[in-house]
C-alpha positions in Angstrom: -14.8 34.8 3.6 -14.5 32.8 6.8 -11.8 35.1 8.9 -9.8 32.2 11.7 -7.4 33.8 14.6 -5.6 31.3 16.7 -2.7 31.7 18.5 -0.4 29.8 16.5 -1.6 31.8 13.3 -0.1 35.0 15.2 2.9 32.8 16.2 3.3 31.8 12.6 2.9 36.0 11.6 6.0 36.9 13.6 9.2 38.2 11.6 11.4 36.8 14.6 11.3 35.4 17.8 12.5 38.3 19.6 9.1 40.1 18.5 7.0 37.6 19.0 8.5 37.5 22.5 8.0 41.2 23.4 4.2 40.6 21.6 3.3 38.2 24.0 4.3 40.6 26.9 2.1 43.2 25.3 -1.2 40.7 25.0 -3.0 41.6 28.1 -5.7 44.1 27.6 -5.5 46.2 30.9 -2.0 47.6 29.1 -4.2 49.1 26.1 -5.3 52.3 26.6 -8.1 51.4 23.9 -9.2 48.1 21.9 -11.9 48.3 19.7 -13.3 46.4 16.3 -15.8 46.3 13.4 -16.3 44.9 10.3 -12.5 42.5 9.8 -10.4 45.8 11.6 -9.3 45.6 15.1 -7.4 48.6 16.5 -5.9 49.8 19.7 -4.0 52.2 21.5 -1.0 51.4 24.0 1.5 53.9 25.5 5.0 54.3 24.8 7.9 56.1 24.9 6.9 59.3 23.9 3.9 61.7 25.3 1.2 59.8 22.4 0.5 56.3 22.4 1.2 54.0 19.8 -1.6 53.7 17.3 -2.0 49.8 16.1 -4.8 48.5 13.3 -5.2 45.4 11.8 -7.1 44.4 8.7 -8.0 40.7 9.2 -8.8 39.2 5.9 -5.2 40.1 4.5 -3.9 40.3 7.2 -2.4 43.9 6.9 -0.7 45.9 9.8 -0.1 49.6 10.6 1.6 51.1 13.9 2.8 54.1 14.6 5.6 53.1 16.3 9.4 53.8 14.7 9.4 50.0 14.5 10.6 48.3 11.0 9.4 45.1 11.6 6.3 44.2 9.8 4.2 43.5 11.8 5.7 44.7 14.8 5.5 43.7 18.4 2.2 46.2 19.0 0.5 44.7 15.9 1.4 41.2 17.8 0.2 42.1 21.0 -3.1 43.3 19.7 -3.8 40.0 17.7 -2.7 38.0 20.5 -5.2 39.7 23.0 -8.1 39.1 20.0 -7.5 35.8 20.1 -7.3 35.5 24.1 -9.8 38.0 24.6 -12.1 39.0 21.8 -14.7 40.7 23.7 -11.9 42.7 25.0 -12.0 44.6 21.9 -15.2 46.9 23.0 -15.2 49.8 20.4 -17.4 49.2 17.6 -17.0 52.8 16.0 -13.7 53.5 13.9 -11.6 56.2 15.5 -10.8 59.2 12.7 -7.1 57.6 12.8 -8.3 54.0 11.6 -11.3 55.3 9.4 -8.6 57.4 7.5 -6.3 54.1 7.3 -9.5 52.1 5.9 -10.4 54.5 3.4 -6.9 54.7 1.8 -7.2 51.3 1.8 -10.2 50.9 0.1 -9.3 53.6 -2.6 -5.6 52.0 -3.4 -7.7 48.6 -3.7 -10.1 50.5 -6.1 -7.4 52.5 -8.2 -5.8 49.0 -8.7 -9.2 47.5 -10.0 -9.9 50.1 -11.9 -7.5 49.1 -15.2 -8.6 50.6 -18.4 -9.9 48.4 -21.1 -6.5 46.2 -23.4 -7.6 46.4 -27.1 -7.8 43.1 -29.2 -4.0 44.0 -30.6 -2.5 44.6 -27.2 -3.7 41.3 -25.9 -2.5 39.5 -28.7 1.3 41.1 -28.1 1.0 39.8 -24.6 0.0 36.8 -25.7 2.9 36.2 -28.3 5.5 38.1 -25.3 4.5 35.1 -23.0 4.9 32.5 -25.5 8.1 33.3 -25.9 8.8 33.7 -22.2 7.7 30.4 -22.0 9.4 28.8 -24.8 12.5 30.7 -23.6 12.4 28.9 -19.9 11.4 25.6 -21.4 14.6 26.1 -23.1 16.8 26.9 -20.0 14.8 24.1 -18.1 16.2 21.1 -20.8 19.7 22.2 -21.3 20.0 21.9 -16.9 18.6 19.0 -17.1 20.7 17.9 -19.7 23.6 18.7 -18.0 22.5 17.8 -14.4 22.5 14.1 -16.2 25.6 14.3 -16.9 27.1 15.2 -13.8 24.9 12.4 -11.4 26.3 10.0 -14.4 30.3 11.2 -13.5 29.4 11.0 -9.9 27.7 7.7 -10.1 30.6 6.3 -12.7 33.5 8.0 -10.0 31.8 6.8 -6.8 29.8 8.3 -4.5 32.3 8.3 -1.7 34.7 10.6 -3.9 31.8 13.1 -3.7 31.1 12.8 -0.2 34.5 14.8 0.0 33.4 17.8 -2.7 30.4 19.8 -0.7 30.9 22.7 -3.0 30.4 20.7 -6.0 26.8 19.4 -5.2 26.4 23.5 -4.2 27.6 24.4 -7.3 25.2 22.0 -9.1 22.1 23.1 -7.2 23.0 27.0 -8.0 23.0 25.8 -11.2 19.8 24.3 -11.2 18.3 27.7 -10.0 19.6 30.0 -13.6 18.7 26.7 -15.1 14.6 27.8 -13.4 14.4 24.4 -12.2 14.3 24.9 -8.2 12.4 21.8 -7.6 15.9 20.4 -8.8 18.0 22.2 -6.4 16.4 21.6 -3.3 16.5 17.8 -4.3 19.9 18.2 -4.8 20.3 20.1 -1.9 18.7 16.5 0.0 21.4 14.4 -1.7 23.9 16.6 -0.2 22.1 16.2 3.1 22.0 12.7 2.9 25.8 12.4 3.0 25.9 13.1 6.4 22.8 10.9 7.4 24.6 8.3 9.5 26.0 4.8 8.6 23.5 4.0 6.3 24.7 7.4 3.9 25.6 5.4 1.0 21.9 3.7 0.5 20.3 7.2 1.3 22.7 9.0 -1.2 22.1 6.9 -3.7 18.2 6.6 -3.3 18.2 10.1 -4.0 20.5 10.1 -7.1 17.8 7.9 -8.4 15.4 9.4 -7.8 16.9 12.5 -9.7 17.7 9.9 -12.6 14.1 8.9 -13.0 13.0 12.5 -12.9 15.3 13.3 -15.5 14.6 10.7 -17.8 10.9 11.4 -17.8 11.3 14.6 -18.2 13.5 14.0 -21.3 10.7 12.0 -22.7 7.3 13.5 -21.2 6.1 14.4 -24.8 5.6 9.6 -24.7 3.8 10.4 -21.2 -0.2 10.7 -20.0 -1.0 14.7 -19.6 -1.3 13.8 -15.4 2.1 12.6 -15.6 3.6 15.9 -17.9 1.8 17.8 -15.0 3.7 15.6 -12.0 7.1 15.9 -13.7 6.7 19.4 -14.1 5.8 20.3 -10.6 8.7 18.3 -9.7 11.3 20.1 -11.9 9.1 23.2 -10.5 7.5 25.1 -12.9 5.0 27.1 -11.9 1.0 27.4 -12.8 -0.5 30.0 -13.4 -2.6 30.9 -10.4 -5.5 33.7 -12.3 -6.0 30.8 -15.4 -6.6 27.7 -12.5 -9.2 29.8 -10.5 -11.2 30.4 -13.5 -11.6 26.8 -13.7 -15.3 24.7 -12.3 -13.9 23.8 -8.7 -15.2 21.3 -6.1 -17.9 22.2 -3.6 -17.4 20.1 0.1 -17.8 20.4 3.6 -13.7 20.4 4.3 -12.5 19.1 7.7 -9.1 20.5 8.2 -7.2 17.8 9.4 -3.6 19.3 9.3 -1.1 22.4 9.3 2.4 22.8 9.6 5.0 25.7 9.2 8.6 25.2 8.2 11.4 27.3 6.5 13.0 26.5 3.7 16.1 28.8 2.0 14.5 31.9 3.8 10.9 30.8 3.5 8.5 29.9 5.3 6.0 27.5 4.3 2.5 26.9 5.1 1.0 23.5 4.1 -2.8 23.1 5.6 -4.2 19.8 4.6 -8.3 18.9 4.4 -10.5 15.9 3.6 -13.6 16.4 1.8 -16.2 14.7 3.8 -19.1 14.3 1.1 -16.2 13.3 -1.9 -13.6 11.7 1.0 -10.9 13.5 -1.3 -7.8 15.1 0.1 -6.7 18.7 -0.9 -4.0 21.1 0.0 -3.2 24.2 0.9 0.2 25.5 0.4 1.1 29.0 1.7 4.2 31.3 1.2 6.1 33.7 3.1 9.2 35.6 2.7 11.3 37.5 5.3 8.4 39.6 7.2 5.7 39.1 4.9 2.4 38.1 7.0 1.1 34.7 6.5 -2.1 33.8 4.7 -4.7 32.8 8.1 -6.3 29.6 7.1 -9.1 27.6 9.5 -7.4 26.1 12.4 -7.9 21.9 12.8 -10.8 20.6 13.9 -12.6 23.0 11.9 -15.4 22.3 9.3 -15.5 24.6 6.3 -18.1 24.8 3.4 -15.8 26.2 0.5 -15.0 25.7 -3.2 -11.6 24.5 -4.0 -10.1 24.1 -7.5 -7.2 21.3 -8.0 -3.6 21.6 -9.9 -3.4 19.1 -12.7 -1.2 15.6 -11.3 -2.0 11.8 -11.7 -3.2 12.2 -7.9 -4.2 16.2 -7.6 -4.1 17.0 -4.2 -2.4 20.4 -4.4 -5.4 23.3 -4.4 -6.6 26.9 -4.5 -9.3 28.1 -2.4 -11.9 29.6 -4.8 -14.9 30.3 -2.3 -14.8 30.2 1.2 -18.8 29.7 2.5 -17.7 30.0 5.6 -17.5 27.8 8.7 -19.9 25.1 9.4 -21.0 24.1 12.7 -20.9 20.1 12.6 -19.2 17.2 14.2 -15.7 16.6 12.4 -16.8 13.4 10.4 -13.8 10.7 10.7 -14.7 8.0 8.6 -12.1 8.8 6.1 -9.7 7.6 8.7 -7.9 4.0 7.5 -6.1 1.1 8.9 -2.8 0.7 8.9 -2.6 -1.9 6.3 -4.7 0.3 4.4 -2.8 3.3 4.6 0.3 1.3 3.1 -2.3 -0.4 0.6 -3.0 3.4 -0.7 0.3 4.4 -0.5 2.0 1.9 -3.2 -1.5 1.8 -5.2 -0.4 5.9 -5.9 3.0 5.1 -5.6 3.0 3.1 -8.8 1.3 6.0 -10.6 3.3 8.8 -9.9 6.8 7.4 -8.4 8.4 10.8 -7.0 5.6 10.7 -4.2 7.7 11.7 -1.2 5.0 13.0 1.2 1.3 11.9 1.3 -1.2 12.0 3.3 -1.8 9.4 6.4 -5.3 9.6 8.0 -4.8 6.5 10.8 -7.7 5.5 13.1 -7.7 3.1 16.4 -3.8 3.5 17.7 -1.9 3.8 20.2 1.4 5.4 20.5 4.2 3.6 22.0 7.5 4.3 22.8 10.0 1.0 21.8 13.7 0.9 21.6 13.8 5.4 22.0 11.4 4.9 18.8 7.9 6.5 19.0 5.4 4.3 17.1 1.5 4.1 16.6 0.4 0.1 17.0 -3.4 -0.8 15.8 -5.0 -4.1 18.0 -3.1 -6.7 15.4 -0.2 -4.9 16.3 0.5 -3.4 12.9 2.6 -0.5 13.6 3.9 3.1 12.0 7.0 4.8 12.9 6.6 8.3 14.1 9.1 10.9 12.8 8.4 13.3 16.3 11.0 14.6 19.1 10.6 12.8 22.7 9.0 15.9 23.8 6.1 16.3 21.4 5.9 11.6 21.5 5.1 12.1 25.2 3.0 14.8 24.8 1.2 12.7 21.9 0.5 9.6 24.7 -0.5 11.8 27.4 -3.4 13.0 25.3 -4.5 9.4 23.9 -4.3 8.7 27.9 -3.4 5.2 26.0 -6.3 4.9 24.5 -6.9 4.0 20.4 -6.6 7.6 18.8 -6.8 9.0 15.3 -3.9 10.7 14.1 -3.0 12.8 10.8 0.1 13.1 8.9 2.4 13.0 6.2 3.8 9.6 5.4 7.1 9.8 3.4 7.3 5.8 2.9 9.4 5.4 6.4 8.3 7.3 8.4 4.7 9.7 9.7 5.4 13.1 10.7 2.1 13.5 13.1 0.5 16.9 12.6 -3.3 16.5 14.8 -4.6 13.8 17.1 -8.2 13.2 17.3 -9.4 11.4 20.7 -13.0 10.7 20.2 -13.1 9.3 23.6 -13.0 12.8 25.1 -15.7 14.3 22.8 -13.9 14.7 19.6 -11.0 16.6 21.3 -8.6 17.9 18.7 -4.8 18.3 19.4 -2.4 20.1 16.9 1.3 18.5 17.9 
């Protein structure tokens, strides 16, 4: 497996800012006393406050961390530091031999990841109890999932029937309703609901984004109620929406498909004490979008994934969904060394063409994929856009900062630019300026 280290992959590894702050002070290699790697570890040495130095190791494919500082921050600011000189410095790291400290670390390793691989054989009987165990779990949630749905109708219906400006005033009611949603294992539902509180407080125009989120909910629930009438691709949308879950080890085992993936997007945001790792690529042999979503909680580490720009060779397998874009990595063949191949990149009118031909199929799209080609941003009325030559344009969801930093790199030149399109607005994640030799820009 293909092994990337950028700098925003360590930035995106930091429990807190604080740590990633001290991190960066320790990333220069004069202030390691050794720096060393060999086959995916990297290890150093730094001193600190007492007589010994701190002993640091990283295991790359994971990524796992071990210091021997007091430190109960995972990974800590050492375990920073030394990623952040590997991915300044590589050749830095001169030690090809594993000290006794890191070989000993290694070898645990490697024996804990054998023990757990090493299960004894489950007889025909046993499997067939597990199998009956999580039929009923599953019958049991399916359960839960319909009676909160049932009842989450009947509370938009009051709210609806009441006014929506009466529950403008009630904030705990909509929290109330989204807890609810949670026993009921329907998160999906929650964090929707958690929008329509949102929207509330959106401005003047409150009342028309209130209630396009209210129905919204209403034709997610009604589909749900009925999705026994509906296509299997739609049963799989409506559940994804609601949020059930698939099962991960029964999807891999699945025939996947084989491209060279350009990675033309990544972005990191929290959510309820999560972070969230989306990392979108186009097949350039199929021209077929997938993507990547990654998960972290509190101070766990962050799945690496290829930074933009970069060409992969790699097996992929798809969630079920009248458009599947959602997938697993199954094989990663490693990097290839090509040109990034943009001819997957659309028009303007054709972006909105594709957007309402998917649209229609599966009408709870809120976020697709916008591959644009031959813009220019512009800055009109303190709104950053993208204009093509017939003057066609895109509104840009971006800060001033980031919009300025966007137009210095096209040097106003046409650019392409990726992003997520939620029907109003782009959110730009990469710019691709050909004109400077297939430069790559992450905003």
């Amino acid at each position: 497996m293909t092994i990337f280290w950028t700098t925003e992959h360590v930035n995106a590894l930091a429990p807190d800012a604080a740590s990633l702050k001290s991190g960066r002070a320790l990333a220069v290699a004069s202030k390691w006393q050794t720096l060393g790697q060999a086959d995916g570890i990297l290890w150093g040495e730094i001193k600190g406050s007492g007589s010994t130095p701190y002993r640091t190791a990283i295991e790359q494919a994971t990524p796992s961390f071990k210091c021997s500082c007091p430190s109960r921050k995972f990974p800590c600011k050492h375990g920073l530091g030394l990623a952040l000189v590997y991915t300044a410095q590589p050749d830095a790291l001169t030690q090809t031999e594993f000290p006794d400290w890191v070989a000993e670390w290694v070898n645990k390793r490697v024996q804990k990841q054998a023990a757990k691989a090493s299960t004894e054989p489950v007889d025909e009987a046993t499997l067939k109890k597990r199998e009956k165990a999580q039929e009923k779990r599953r019958e049991a949630r399916s359960d839960k999932v319909s009676t909160g749905v049932a009842e989450l109708q009947t509370w938009l219906y009051d709210q609806v029937r009441q006014g929506l400006s009466q529950s403008v005033m009630d904030s705990r009611a909509w929290d109330k309703m989204a807890a609810r949603m949670i026993d009921a294992q329907a998160p999906a539902l929650a964090r929707r609901l958690q929008r329509c509180a949102e929207a509330r407080f959106s401005g003047d125009a409150w009342q028309e984004k209130l209630l396009s989120e209210v129905a919204y909910l209403h034709l997610l629930l009604a589909a749900y109620s009925r999705r026994e009438e509906l296509s299997p691709d739609l049963q799989a949308d409506i559940a994804a929406y609601i949020g059930e879950t698939t099962n991960k080890t029964d999807l891999l085992e699945q025939a996947g498909v084989i491209d060279n993936w350009l990675v033309v997007g990544q972005a990191i945001e929290e959510q309820d004490a999560m972070r969230i790792q989306r990392t979108w690529l186009i097949g350039t042999q199929q021209t077929r979008y997938a993507l990547l979503l990654d998960f972290a909680v509190a101070n766990q580490a962050m799945t690496l994934r290829p930074p933009v720009g970069s060409v992969i060779n790699a097996e992929l397998v798809f969630y079920a969904g009248s458009w599947a874009s959602r997938a697993l990595l199954k094989q990663d063949n490693g990097a290839v060394s090509v040109t990034p191949d943009l001819s997957a990149f659309m028009s303007i009118p054709a972006i909105f063409q594709a957007f309402q031909t998917q649209l229609a199929l599966s009408p709870w799209l809120s976020q697709y994929p916008c591959a644009v080609n031959a813009v220019i941003p512009v800055r009109h009325n303190e709104q950053w856009l993208l204009v093509d030559r017939d003057l066609m344009t895109l509104p840009l969801k971006i800060p001033d900062s980031k919009g300025w930093h966007l137009l210095a790199f096209s040097g106003g030149h046409p650019v392409s630019v990726f992003g997520e399109w939620n029907g109003e607005t782009l959110l730009p994640l990469t710019v691709f300026n050909e004109q400077l030799g297939g430069s790559v820009e992450r905003l």
